[in-house]
N, C-alpha and C positions, 0 to 999 in steps of 0.2 A: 506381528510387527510389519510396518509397511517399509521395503526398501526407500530409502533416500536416495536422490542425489542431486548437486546441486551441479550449476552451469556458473562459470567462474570467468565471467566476459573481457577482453584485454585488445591490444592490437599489437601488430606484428608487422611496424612499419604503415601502409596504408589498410591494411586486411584485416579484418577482424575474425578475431579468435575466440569463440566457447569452448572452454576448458571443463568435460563432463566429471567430475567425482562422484564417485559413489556406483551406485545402482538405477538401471533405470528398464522399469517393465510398466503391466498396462497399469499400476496404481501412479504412474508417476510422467510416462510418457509423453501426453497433451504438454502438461506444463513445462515443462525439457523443451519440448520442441516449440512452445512459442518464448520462450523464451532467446533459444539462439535463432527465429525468427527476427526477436526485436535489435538484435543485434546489425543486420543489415540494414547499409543505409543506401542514397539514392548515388553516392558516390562509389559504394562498392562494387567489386569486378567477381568476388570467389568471397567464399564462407569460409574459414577451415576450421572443424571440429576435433578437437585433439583427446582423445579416449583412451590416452597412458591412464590417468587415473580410475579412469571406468571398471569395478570389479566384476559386473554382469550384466548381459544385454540381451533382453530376451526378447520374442517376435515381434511385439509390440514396440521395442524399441531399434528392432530393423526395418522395420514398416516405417516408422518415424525419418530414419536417414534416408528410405527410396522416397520418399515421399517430399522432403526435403528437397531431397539431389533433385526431382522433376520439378518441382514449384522453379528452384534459384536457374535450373536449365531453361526454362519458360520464360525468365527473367533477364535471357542470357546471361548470367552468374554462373559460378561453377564451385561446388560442395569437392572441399577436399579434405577427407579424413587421415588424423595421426593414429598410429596404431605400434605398440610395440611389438615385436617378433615375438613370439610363442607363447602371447598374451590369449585366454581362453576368450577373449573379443576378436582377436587375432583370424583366429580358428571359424569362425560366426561369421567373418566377415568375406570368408575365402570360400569359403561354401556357397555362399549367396551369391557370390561374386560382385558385392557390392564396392566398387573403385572411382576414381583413384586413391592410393591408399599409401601413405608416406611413413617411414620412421623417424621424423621430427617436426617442428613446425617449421623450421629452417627450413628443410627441405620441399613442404608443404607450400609454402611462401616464396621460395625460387621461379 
């Protein structure tokens, strides 16, 4: 069975948010990522991707977020990930040391 997951796109005041559910490895990756790609518009300043729903994230879909962060850096944008505390994304993300990296989208969007 091929992990799912879907991108749940919204805003958050001026900012746009993809909301990842699900699973997201190399069967699924590409499309995840162009999708909170299309998400940015020419008015945008930051991405924020919010991975409470996210249940597992693997190389492929860490490779996806640097790869991300350097595209929207390049764009001057700025990629900021929700993450909740002792979420096994969590864990994934502190290793890599992939940041900035917030406990809500509130604070994400501050």
């Amino acid at each position: 069975m091929i992990p799912a997951a879907e991108v749940r796109a919204r805003q958050h005041g001026d900012t746009p948010v993809g909301e990842i559910v699900g699973e997201v490895d190399a069967s699924n990756a590409g499309v995840v990522g162009g999708e909170l790609r299309e998400l940015v518009t020419n008015r945008s300043t930051r991405l924020i991707v919010d991975l409470t729903g996210t249940r597992y994230l693997d190389s492929a879909g860490i490779n996806l977020l640097f790869g991300l962060s350097e595209e929207l850096r390049l764009r001057q944008l700025e990629l900021r990930l929700v993450v909740p505390d002792g979420s096994p994304v969590a864990r994934m993300l502190r290793i890599t040391g992939l940041r900035p990296v917030y406990a809500s989208v509130a604070a994400a969007a501050a």
